[in-house]
Backbone of each chain as nested JSON, in Angstrom:
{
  "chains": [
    {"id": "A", "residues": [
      {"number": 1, "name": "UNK", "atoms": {"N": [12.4, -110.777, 67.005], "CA": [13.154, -110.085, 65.933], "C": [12.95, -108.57, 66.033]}},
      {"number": 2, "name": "UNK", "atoms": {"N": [14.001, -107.947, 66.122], "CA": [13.695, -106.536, 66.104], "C": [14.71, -106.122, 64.856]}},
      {"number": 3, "name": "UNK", "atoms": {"N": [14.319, -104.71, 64.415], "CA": [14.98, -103.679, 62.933], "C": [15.919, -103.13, 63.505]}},
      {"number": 4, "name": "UNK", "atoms": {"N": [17.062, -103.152, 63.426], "CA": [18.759, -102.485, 63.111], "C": [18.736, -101.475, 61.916]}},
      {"number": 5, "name": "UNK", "atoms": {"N": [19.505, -100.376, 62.32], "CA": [20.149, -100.116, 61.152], "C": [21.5, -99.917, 61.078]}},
      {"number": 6, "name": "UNK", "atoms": {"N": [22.17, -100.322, 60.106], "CA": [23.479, -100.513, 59.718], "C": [23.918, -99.556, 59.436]}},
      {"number": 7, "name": "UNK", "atoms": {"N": [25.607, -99.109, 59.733], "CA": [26.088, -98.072, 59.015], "C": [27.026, -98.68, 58.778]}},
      {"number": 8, "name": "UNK", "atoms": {"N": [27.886, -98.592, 57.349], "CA": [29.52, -99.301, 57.422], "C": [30.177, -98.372, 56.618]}},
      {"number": 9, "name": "UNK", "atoms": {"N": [31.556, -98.15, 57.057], "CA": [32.133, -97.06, 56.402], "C": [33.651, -98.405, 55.735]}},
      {"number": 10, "name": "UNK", "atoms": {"N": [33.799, -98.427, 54.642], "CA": [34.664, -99.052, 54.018], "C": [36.058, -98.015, 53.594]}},
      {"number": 11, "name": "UNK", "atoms": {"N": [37.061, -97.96, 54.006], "CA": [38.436, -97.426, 53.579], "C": [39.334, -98.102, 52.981]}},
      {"number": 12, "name": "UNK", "atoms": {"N": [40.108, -97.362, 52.118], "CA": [41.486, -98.137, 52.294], "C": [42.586, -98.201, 53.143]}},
      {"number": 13, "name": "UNK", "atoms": {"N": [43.205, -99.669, 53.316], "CA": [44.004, -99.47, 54.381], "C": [44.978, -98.521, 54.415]}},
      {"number": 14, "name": "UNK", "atoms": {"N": [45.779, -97.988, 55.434], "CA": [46.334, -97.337, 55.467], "C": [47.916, -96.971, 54.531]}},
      {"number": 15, "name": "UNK", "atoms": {"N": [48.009, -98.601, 54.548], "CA": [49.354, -98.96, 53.525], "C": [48.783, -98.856, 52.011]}},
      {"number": 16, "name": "UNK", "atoms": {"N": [47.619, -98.533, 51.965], "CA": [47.152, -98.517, 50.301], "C": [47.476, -97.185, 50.075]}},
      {"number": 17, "name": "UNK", "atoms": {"N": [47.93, -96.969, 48.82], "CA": [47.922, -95.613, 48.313], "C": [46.332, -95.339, 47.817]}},
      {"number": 18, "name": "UNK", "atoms": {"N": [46.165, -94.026, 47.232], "CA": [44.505, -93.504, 47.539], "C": [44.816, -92.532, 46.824]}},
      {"number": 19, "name": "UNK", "atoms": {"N": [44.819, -92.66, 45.04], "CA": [44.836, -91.546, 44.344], "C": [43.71, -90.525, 44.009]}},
      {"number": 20, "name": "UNK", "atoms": {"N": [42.218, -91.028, 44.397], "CA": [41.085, -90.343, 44.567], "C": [41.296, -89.6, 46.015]}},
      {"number": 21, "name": "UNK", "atoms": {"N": [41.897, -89.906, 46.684], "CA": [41.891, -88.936, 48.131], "C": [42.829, -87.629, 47.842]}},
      {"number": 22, "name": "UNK", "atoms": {"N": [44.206, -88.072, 47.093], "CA": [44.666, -87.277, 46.807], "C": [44.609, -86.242, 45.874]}},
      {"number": 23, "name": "UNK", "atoms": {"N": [43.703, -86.619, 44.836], "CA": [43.318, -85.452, 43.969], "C": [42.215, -84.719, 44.522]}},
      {"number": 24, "name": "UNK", "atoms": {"N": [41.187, -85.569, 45.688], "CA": [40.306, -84.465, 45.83], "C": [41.305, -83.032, 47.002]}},
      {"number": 25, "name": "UNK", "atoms": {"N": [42.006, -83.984, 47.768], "CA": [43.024, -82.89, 48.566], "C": [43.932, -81.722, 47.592]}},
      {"number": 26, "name": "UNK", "atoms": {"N": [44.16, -81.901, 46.289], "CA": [44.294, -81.269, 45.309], "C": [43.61, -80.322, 44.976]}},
      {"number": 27, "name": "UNK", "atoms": {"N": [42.305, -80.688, 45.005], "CA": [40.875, -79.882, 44.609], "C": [40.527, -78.394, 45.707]}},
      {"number": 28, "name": "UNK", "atoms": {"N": [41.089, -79.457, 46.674], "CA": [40.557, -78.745, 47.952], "C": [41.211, -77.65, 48.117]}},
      {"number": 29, "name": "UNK", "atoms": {"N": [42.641, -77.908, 48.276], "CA": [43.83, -76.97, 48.027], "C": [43.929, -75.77, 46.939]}},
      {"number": 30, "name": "UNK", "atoms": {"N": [43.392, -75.796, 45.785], "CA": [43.058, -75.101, 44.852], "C": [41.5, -74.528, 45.276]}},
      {"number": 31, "name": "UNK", "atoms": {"N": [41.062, -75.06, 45.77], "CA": [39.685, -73.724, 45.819], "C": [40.22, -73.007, 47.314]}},
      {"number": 32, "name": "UNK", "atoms": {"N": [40.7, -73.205, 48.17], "CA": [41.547, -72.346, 49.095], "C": [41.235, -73.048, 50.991]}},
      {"number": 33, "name": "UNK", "atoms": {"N": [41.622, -73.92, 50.276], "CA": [41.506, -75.138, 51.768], "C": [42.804, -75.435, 52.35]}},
      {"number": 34, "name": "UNK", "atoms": {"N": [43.428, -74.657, 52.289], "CA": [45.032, -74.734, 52.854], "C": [45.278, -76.019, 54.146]}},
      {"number": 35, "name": "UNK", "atoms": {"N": [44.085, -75.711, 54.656], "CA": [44.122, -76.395, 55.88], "C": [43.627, -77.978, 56.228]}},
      {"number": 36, "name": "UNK", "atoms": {"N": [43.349, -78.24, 54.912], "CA": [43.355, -79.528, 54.785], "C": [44.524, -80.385, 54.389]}},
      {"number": 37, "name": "UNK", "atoms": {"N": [44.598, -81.994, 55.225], "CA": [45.65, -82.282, 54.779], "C": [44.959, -84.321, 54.615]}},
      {"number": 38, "name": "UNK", "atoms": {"N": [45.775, -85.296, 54.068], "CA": [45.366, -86.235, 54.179], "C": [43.85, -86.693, 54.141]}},
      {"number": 39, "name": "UNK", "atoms": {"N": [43.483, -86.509, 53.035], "CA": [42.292, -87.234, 52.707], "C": [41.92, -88.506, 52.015]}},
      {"number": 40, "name": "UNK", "atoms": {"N": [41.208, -89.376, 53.032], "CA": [40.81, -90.945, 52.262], "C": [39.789, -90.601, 51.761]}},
      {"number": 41, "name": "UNK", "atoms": {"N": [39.571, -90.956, 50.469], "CA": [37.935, -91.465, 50.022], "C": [37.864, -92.848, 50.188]}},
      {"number": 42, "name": "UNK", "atoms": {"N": [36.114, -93.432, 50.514], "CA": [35.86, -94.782, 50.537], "C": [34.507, -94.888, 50.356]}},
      {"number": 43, "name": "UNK", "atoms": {"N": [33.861, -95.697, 50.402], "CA": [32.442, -96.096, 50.537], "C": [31.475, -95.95, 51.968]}},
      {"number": 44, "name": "UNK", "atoms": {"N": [30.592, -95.882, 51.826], "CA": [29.645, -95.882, 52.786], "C": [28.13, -96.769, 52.54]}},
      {"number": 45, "name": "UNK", "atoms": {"N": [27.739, -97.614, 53.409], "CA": [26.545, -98.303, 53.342], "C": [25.766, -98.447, 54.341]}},
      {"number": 46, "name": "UNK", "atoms": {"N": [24.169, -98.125, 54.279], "CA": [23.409, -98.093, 55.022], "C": [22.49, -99.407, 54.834]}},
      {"number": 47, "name": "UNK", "atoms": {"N": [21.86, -99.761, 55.382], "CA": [21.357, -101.109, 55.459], "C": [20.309, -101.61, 56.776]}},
      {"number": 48, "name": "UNK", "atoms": {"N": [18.947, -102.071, 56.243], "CA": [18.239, -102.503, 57.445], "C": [18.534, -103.276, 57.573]}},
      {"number": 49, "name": "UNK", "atoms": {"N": [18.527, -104.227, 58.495], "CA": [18.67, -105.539, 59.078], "C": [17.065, -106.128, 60.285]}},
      {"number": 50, "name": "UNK", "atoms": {"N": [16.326, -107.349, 60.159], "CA": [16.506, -107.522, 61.448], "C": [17.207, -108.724, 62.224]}},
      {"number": 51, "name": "UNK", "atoms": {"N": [17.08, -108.924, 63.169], "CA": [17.964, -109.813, 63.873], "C": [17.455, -109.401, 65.754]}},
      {"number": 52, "name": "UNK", "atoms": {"N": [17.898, -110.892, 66.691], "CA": [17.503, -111.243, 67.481], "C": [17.752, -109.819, 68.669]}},
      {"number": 53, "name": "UNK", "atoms": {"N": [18.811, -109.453, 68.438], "CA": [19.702, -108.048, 69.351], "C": [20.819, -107.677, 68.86]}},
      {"number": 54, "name": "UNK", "atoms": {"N": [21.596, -106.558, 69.506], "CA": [22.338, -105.92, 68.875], "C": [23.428, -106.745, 68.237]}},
      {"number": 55, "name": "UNK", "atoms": {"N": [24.099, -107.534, 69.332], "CA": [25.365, -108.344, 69.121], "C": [25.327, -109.272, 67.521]}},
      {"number": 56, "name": "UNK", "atoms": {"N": [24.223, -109.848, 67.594], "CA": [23.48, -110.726, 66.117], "C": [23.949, -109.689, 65.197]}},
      {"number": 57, "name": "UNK", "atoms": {"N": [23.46, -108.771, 65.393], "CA": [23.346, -107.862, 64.472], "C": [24.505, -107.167, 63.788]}},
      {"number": 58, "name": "UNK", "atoms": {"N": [25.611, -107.065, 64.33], "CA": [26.855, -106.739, 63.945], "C": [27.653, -107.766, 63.534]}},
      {"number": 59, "name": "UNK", "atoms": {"N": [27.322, -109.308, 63.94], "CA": [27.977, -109.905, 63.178], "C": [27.63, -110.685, 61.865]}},
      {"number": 60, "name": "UNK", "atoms": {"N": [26.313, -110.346, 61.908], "CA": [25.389, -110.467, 60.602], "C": [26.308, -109.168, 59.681]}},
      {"number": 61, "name": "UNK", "atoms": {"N": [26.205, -108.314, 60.155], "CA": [26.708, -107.167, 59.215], "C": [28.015, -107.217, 58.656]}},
      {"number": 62, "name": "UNK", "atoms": {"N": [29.185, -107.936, 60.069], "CA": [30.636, -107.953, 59.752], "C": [30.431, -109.549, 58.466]}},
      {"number": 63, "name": "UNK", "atoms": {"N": [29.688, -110.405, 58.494], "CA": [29.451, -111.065, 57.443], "C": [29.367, -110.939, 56.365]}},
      {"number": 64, "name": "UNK", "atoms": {"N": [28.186, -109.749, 55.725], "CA": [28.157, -108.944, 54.495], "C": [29.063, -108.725, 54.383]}},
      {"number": 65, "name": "UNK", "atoms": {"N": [30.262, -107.4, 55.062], "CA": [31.031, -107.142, 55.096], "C": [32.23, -107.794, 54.347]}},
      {"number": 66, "name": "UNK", "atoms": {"N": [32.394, -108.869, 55.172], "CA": [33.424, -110.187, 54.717], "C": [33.008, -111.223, 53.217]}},
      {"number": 67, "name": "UNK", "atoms": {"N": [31.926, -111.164, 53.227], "CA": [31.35, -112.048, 51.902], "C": [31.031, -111.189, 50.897]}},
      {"number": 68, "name": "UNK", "atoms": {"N": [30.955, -109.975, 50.85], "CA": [30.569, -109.063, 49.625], "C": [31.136, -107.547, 49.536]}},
      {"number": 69, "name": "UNK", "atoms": {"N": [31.213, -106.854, 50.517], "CA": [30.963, -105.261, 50.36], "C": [32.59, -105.387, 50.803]}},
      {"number": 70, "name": "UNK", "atoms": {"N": [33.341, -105.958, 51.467], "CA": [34.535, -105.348, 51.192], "C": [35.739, -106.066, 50.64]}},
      {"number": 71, "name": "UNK", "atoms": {"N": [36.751, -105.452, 50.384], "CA": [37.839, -106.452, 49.712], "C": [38.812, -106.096, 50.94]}},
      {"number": 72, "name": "UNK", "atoms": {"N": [39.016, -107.352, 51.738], "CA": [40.227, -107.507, 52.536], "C": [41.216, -107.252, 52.574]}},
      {"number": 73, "name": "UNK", "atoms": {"N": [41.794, -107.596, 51.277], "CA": [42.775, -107.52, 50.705], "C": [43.956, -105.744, 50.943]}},
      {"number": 74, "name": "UNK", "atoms": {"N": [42.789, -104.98, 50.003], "CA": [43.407, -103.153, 50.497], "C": [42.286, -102.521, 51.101]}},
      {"number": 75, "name": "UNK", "atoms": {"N": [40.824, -103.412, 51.883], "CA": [40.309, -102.214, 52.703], "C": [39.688, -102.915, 54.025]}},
      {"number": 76, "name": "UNK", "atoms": {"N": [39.564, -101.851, 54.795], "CA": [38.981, -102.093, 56.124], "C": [37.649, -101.415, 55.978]}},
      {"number": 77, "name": "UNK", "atoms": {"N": [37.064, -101.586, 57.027], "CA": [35.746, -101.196, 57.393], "C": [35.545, -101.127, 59.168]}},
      {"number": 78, "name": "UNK", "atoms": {"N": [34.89, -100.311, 59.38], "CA": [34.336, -100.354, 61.066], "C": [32.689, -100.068, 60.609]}},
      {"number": 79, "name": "UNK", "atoms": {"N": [32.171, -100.787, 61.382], "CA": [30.469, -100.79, 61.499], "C": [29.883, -100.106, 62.951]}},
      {"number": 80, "name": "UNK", "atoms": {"N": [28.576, -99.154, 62.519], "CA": [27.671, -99.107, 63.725], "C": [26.157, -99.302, 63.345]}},
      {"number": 81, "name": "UNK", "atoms": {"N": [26.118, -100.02, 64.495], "CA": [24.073, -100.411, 64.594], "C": [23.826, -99.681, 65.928]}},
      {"number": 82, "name": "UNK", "atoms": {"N": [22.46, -99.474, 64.821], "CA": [21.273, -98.447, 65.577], "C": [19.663, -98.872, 65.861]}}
    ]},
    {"id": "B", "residues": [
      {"number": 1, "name": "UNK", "atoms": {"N": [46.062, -73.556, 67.139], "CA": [45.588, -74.079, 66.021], "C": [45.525, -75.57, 66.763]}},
      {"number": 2, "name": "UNK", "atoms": {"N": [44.625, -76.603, 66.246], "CA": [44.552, -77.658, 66.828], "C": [44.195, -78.337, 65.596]}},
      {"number": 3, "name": "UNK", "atoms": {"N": [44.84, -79.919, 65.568], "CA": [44.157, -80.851, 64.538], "C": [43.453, -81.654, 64.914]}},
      {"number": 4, "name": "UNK", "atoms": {"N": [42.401, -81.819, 63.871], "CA": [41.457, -82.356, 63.873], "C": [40.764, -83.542, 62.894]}},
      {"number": 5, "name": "UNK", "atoms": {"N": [40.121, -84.583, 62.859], "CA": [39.795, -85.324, 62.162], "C": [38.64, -85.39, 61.663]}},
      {"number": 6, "name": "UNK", "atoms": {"N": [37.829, -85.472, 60.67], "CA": [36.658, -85.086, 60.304], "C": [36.267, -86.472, 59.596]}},
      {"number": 7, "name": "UNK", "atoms": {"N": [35.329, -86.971, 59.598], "CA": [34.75, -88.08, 59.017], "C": [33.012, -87.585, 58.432]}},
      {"number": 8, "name": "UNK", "atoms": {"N": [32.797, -87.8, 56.973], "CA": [32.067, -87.621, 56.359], "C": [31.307, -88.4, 55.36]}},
      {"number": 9, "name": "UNK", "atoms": {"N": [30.105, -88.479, 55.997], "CA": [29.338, -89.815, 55.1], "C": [28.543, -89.097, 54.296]}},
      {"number": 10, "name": "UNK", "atoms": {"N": [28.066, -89.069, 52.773], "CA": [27.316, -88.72, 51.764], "C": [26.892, -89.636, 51.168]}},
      {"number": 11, "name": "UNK", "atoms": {"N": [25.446, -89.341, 51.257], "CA": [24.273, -90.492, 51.042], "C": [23.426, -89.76, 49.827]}},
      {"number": 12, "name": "UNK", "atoms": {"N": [23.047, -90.24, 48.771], "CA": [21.607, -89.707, 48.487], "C": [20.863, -89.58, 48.777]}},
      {"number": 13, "name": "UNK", "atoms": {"N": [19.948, -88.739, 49.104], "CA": [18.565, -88.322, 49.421], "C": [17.637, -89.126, 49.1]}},
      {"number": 14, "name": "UNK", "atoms": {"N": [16.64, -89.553, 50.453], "CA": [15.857, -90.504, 50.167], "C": [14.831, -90.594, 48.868]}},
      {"number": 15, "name": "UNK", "atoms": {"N": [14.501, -89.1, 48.931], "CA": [14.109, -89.258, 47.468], "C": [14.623, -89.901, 46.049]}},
      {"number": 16, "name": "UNK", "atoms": {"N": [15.826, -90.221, 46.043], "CA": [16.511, -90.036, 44.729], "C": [16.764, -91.898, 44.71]}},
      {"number": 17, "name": "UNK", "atoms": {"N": [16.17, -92.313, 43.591], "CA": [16.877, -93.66, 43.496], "C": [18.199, -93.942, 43.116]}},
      {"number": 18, "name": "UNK", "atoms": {"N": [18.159, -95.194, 43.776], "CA": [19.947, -95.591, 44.566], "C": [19.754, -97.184, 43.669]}},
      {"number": 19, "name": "UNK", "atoms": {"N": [20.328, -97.02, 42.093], "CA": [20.557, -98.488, 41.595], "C": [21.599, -99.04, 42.202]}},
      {"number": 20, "name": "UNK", "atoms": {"N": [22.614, -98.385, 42.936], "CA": [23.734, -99.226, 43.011], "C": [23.219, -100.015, 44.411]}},
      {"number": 21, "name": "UNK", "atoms": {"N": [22.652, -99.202, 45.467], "CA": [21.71, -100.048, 46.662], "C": [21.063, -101.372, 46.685]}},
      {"number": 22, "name": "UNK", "atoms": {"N": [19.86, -101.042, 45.288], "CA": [19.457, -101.988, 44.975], "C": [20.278, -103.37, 44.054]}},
      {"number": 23, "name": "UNK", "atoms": {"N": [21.286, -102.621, 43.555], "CA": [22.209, -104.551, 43.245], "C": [22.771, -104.893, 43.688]}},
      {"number": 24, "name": "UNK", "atoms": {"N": [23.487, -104.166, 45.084], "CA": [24.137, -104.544, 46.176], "C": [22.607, -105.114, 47.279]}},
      {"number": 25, "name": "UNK", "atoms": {"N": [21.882, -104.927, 47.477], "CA": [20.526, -105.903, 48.085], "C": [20.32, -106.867, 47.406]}},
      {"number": 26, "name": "UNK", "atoms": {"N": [20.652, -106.906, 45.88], "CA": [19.981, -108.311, 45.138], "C": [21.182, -109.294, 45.826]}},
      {"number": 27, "name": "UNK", "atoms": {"N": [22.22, -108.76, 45.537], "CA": [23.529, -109.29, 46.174], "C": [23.933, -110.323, 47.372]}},
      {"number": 28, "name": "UNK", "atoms": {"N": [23.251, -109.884, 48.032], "CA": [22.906, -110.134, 49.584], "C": [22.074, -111.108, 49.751]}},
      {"number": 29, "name": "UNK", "atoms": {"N": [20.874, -110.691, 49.083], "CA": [19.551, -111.571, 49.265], "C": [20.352, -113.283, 48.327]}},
      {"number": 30, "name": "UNK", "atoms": {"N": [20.731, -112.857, 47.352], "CA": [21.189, -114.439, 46.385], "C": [22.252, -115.275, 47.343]}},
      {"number": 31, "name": "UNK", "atoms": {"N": [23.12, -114.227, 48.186], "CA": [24.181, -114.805, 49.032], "C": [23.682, -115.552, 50.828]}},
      {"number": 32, "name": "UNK", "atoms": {"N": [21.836, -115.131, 50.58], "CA": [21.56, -115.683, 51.769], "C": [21.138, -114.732, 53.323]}},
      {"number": 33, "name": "UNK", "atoms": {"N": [21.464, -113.46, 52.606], "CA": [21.109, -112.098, 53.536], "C": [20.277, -112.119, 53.194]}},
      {"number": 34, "name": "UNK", "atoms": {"N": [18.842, -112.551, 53.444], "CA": [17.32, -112.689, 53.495], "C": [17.006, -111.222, 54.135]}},
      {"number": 35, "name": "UNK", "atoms": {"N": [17.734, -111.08, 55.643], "CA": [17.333, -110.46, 56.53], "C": [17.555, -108.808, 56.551]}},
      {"number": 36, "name": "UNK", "atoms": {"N": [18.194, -108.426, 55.304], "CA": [18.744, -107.219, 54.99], "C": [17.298, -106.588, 53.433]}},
      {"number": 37, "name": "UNK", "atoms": {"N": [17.555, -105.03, 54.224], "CA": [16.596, -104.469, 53.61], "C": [17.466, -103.14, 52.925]}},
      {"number": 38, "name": "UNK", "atoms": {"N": [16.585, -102.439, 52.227], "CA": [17.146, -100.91, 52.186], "C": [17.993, -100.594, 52.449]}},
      {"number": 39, "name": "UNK", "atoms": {"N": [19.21, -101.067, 51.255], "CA": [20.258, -101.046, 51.09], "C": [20.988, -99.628, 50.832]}},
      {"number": 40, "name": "UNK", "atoms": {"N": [21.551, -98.712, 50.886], "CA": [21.311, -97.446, 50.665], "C": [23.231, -96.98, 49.76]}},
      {"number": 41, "name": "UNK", "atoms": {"N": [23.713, -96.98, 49.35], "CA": [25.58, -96.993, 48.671], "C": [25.843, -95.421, 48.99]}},
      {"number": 42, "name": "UNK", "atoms": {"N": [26.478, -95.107, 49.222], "CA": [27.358, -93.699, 49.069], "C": [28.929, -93.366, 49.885]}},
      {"number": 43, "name": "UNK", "atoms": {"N": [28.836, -92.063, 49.434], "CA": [30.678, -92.314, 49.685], "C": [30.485, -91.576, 51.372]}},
      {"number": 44, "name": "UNK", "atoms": {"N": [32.03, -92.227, 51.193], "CA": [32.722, -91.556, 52.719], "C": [34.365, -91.36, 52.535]}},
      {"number": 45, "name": "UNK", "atoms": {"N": [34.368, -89.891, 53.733], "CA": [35.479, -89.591, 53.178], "C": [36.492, -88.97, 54.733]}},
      {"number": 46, "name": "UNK", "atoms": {"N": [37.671, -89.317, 54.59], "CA": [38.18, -88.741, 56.116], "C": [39.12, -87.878, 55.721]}},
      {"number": 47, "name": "UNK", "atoms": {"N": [39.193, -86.459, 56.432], "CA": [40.328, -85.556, 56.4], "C": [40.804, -85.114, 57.629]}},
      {"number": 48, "name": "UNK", "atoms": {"N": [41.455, -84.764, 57.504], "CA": [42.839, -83.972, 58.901], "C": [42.927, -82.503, 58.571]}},
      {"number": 49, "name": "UNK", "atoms": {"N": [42.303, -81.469, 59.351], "CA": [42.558, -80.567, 59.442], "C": [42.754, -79.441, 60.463]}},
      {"number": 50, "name": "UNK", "atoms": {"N": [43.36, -78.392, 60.028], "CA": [43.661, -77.406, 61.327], "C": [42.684, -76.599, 61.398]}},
      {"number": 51, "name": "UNK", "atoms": {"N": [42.417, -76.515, 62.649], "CA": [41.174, -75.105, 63.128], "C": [41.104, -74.833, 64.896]}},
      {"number": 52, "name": "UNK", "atoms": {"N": [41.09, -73.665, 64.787], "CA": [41.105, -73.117, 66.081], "C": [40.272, -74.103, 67.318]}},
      {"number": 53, "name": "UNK", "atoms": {"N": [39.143, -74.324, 66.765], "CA": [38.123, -75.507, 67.801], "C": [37.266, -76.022, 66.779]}},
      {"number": 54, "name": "UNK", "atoms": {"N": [36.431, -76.79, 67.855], "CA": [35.533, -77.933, 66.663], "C": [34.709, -77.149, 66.268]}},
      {"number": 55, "name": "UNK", "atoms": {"N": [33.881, -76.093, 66.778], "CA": [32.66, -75.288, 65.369], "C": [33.229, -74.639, 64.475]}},
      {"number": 56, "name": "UNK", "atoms": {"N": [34.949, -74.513, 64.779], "CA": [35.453, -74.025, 63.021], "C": [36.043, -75.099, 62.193]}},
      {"number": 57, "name": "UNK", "atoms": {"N": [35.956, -75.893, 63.03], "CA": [36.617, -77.554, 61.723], "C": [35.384, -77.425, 61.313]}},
      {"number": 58, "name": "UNK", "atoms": {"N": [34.36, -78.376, 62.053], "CA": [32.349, -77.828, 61.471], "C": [32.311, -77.519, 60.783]}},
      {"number": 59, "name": "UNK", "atoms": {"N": [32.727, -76.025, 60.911], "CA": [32.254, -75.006, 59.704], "C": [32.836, -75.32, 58.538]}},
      {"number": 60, "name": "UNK", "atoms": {"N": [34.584, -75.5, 58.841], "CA": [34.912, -75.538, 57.489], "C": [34.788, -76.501, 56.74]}},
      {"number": 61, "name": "UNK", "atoms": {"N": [34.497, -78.052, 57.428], "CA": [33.935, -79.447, 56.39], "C": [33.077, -79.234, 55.999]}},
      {"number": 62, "name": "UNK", "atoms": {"N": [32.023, -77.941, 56.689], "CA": [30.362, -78.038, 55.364], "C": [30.976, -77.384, 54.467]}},
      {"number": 63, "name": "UNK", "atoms": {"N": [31.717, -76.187, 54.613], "CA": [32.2, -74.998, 53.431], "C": [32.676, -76.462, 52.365]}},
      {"number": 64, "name": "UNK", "atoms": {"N": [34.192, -77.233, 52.941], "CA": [33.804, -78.229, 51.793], "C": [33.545, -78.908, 51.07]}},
      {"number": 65, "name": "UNK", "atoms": {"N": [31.984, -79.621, 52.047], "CA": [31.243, -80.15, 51.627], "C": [30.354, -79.41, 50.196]}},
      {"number": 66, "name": "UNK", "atoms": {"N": [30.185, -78.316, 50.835], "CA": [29.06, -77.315, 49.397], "C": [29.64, -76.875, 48.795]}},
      {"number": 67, "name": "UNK", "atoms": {"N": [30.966, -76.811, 48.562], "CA": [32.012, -76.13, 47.422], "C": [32.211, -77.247, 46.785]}},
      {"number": 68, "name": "UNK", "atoms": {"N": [32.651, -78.447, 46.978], "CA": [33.265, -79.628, 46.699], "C": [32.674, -80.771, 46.777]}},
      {"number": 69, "name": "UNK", "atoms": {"N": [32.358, -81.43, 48.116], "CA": [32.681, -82.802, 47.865], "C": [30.441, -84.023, 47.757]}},
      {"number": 70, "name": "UNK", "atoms": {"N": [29.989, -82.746, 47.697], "CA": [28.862, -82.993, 47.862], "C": [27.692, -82.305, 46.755]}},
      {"number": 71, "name": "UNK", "atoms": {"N": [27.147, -83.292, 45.917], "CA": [25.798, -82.15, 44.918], "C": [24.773, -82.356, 45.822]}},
      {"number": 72, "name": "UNK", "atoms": {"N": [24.594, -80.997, 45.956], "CA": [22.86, -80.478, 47.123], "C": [22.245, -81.452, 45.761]}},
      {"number": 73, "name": "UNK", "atoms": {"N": [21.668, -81.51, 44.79], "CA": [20.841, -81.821, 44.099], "C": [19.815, -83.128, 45.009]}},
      {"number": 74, "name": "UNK", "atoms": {"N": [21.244, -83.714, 44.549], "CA": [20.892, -85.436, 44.568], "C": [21.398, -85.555, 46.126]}},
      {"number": 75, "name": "UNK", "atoms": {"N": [22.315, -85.238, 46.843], "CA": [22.973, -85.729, 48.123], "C": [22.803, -85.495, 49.721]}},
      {"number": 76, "name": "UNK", "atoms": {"N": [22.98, -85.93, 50.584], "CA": [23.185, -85.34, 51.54], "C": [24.181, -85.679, 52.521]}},
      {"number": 77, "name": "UNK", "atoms": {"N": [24.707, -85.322, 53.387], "CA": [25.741, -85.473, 54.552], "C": [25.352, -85.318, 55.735]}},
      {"number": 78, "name": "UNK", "atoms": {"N": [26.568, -85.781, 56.56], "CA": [26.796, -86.05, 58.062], "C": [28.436, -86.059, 58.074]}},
      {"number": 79, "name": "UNK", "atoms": {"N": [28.802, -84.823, 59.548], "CA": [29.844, -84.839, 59.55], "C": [30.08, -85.101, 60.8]}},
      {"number": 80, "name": "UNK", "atoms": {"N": [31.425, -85.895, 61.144], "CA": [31.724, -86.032, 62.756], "C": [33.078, -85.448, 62.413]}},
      {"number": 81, "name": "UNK", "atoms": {"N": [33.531, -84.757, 63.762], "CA": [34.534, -84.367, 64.01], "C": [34.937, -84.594, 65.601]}},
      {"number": 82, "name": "UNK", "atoms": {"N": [36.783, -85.148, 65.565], "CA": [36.921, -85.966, 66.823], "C": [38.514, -85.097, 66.729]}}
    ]}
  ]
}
């Protein structure tokens, strides 16, 4: 058994609208960020794990993933272990 | 001018307790994730912006990271830019 650590970044899909992305791009725009455009907000989770090697280990994570931390439905997620 | 994509994870500082970590770990552990530790919650956020090269996208996601989208207090960040 060796220690992983997890990173998972949760979004909404792309077809979701994202009225927190858009007001902070609002925000941004008003303090003088011209140059920003298209912003998602989403979640982020860090997480130890252990498990046998890497491969275990990501699909232990895409598990959480699927059984708790994300909703399928309007979001995605991509994972990295370390 | 070139675009660019910026991806930004904001975590609390290890110092600072993280309740939402810990009921997302109780979470886990009741669902059978035995093997998951130090659960850690925070946001993430992706933008598109223009800048001459990548140490001025850089520059300008910390500018609004510390203007905006981040409290030094309690937080901290990591930015990639691709």
């Amino acid at each position: 058994m060796k220690t992983f650590n997890a990173k998972i970044n949760v979004t909404l899909k792309k077809s979701v609208l994202d009225p927190q992305g858009k007001t902070i791009l609002e925000a941004l725009h008003s303090l003088g960020f011209q140059d920003a455009s298209d912003v998602r907000a989403g979640k982020h989770f860090e997480l130890t794990l252990n498990a046998n090697n890497e491969i275990d280990a990501q699909n232990r994570v895409k598990e959480m993933c699927d059984k708790l931390l994300v909703n399928p439905v309007i979001e995605q997620y991509e994972i990295s272990i370390s």
